[in-house]
N, C-alpha and C positions, 0 to 999 in steps of 0.2 A: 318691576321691583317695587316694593315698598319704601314709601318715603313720606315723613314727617314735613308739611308747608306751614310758613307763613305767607297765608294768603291775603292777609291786612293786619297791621299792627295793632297790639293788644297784651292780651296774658298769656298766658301758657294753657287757659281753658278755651283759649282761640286756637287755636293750632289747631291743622285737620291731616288726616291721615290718607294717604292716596295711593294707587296705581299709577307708576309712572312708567316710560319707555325707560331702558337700559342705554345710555349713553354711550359714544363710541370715541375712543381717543381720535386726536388729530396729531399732525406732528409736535413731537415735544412733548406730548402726552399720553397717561397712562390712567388705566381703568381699573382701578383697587377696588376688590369685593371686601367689605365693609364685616368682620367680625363683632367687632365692639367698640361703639362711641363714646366717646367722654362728655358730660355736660359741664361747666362752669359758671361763676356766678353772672359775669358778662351776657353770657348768653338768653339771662331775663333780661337787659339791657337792651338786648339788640333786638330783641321780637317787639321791645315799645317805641324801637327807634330815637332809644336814648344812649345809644356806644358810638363812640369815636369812626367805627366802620358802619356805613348803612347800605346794607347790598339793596338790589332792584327786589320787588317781591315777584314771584313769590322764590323763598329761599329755605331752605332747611339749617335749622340751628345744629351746633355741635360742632367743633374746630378740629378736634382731634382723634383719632382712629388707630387702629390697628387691625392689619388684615393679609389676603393674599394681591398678589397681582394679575388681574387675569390677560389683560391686554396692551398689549403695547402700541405707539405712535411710531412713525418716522423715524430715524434719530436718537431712539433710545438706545442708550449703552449701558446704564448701570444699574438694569433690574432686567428681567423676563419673566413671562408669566409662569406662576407656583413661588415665586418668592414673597416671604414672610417680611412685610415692611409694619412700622409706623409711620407716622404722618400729620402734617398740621397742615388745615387749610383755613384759617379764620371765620369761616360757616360751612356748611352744605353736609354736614358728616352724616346726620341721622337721616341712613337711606341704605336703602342694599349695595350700592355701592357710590364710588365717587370719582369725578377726574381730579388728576392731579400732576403736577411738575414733578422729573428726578430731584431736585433744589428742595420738595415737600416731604418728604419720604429719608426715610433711615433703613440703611437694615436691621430685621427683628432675630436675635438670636433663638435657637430653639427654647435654649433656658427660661425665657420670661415668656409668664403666658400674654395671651390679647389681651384681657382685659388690664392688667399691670401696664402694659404698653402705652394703652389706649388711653389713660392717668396720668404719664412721665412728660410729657412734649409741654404742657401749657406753665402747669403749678412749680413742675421740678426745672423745667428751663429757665422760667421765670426766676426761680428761687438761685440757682447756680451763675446763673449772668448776673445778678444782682450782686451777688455774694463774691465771683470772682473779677468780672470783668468789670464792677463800677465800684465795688467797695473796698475791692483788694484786699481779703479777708484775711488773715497771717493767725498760725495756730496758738492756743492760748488768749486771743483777745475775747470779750465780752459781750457777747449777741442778746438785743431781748428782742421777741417777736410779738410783735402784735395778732390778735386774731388766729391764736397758735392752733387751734385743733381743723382751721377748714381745709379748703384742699391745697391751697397755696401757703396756711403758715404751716399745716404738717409738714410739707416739703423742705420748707427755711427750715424747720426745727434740725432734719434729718441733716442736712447737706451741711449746716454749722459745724454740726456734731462730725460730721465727715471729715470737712477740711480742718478739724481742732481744734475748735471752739469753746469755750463754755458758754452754754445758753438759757436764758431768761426767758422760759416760757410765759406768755402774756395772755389770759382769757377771761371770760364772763361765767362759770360757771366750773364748779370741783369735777362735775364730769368730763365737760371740756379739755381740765387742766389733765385729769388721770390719762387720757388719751395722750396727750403731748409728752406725758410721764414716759410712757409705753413706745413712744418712738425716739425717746432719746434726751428728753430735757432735761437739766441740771436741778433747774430753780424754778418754781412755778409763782406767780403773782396772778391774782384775781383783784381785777382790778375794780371790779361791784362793790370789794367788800374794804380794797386798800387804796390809799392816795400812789396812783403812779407813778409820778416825779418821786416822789417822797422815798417811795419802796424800794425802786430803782437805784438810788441813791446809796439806800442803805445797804444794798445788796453789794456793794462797789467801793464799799468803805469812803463814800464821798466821793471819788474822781468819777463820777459817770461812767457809763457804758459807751465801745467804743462802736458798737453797729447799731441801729435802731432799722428795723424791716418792720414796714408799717401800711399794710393793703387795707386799713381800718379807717385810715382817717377822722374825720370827725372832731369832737370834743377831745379825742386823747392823744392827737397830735401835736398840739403845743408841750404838753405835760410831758412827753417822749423827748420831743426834740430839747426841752430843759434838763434830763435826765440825762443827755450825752456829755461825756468828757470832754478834754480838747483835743482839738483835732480829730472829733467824734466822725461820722458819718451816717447822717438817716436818710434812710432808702424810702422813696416815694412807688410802692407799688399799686396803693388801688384806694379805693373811694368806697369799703364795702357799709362804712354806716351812712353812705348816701349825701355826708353835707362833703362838699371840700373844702378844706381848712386854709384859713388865712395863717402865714407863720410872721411873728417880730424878727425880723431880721438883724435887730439890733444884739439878738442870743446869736444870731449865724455870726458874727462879728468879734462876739468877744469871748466866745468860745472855739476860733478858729478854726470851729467845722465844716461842713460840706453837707449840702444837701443834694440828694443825687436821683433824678429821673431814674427809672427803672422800665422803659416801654419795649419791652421782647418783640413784641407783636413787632416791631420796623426794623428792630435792631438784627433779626433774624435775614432780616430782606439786605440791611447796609454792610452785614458783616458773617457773609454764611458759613467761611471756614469756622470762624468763632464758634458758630452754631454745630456745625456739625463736629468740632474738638467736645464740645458740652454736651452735647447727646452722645458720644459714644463714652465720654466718663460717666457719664449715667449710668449707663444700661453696663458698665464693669461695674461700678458698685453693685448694680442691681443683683449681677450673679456672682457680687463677693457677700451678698446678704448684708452689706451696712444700709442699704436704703430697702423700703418695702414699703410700695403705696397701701393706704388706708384707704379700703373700699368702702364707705358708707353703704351701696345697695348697686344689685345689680337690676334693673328695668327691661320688660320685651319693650319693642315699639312702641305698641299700642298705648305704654303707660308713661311717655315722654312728660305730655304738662303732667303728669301728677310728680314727678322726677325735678322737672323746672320752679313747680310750684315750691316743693320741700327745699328748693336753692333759695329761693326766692324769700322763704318766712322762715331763714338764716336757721334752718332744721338740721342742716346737713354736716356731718361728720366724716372729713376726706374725701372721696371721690363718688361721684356718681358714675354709672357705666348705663350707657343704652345696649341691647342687645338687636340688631336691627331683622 
């Protein structure tokens, strides 16, 4: 089969392409033929061995998938081969196919195709454990997203809007924001061209905003978490402009709010019922048409670094999909 290696860390114009053996489940595992992988921003990270997870090399990037089953291990009980799963494995996706745990895997309804599928596990779990299980969202309150058009704030945009929100679309660019328009945002704020705090503010009649979702980090981290009401809550999902931010805690203080880790990636492994209540509320919005991932482009194999690269020099609009 085909498979995408990091065979020494680097860029995504490192990566090489190869023939590899087809893998054989052991017990407790199962062997998913690979329709369509997901790329994420992370995943320039980890080919420079700059992510939180650093597998052995050589490893194939790509966390999430969607496909059939063809093989099963030992012990399995809650799939057979021909069924239509998704799937998160934290790397090894961009390949023909992959092993993987029952614990990794969802069932894929006929309704949603693979590549939708193959988009929903990383950005929309992210964005829904975020929003329900650490911020305790309540309909009506005040959402602004940071980094609103990429593939993680599309998803916050949508699932706000889901659970009854009003939201604060937050981006660099009218293009950026028009997309965010399109999947649901109330209020849009460019913040190139507005003072953030400020805007925020004004958009709130002064009490602040009560959620801040914020994967942007950087410079408009402080100016966010000033822009929350009391008893606000800002969500710490990611690091996408590269610096991580120092916060006054003395705003955490006398604004009685909460600053709240958002790390899926564990939280999937300490609390799986959690996980799997939030992926099947997914995948019913999905075929009630309130959420619908934003495909940026679909990729053969062959064209993975030029897919990573377009992640990489922050190009990309919604989802990237590999076709393996």
């Amino acid at each position: 089969m085909k498979a995408v290696l990091c065979e020494r860390l680097g860029a995504p114009e490192d990566l090489v392409l190869r023939d590899i053996e087809m893998p054989s489940p052991g017990p407790g595992e199962l062997l998913v033929e690979v329709s369509a992988a997901a790329l994420n921003f992370f995943d320039t990270l980890i080919i420079e061995g700059k992510y939180q997870f650093r597998p052995e090399l050589p490893f194939s990037p790509g966390a999430e998938f969607a496909g059939r089953v063809l093989e099963t291990g030992e012990g399995i009980e809650a799939f057979e081969p021909g069924d239509r799963v998704m799937g998160y494995v934290r790397w090894g996706a961009v390949r023909g196919a992959v092993i993987a745990t029952e614990d990794d895997l969802v069932a894929l309804p006929d309704e949603v195709s693979d590549e939708a599928a193959a988009g929903l596990s990383v950005t929309y779990g992210t964005s829904l454990h975020a929003f329900r299980d650490r911020a305790r969202l309540e309909p009506g309150e005040t959402v602004a997203v940071l980094g609103a058009s990429g593939g993680v704030g599309l998803a916050a945009v949508e699932i706000a809007k889901a659970m009854g929100a009003r939201v604060i679309a937050c981006a660099s660019s009218a293009e950026k924001l028009e997309l965010a328009r399109a999947h649901g945002a109330d209020i849009l704020v460019n913040y190139t061209q507005e003072d953030l705090k400020t805007r925020l503010k004004q958009l709130t009649d002064g009490s602040g905003v009560d959620v801040v979702y914020d994967p942007v980090g950087g410079d408009l981290a402080e100016a966010a978490l000033r822009a929350t009401g009391w008893r606000g809550r800002y969500l710490v999902i990611g690091f996408a402009a590269g610096q991580i931010p120092k916060l006054p805690l003395n705003l955490v203080m006398l604004k009685g709010c909460d600053v709240l880790g958002v790390f899926w990636g564990d939280a999937i492994v300490r609390e799986p019922e959690a996980h799997r209540d939030n992926m099947e509320q997914l995948l019913a919005w999905m075929r009630e048409g309130r959420i619908r991932p934003h495909l940026h482009a679909v990729y053969p194999i062959e064209e993975t670094a030029r897919a990573l690269r377009e992640l990489a020099d922050r190009k990309v609009l919604g989802k990237v999909i590999i076709r393996p």
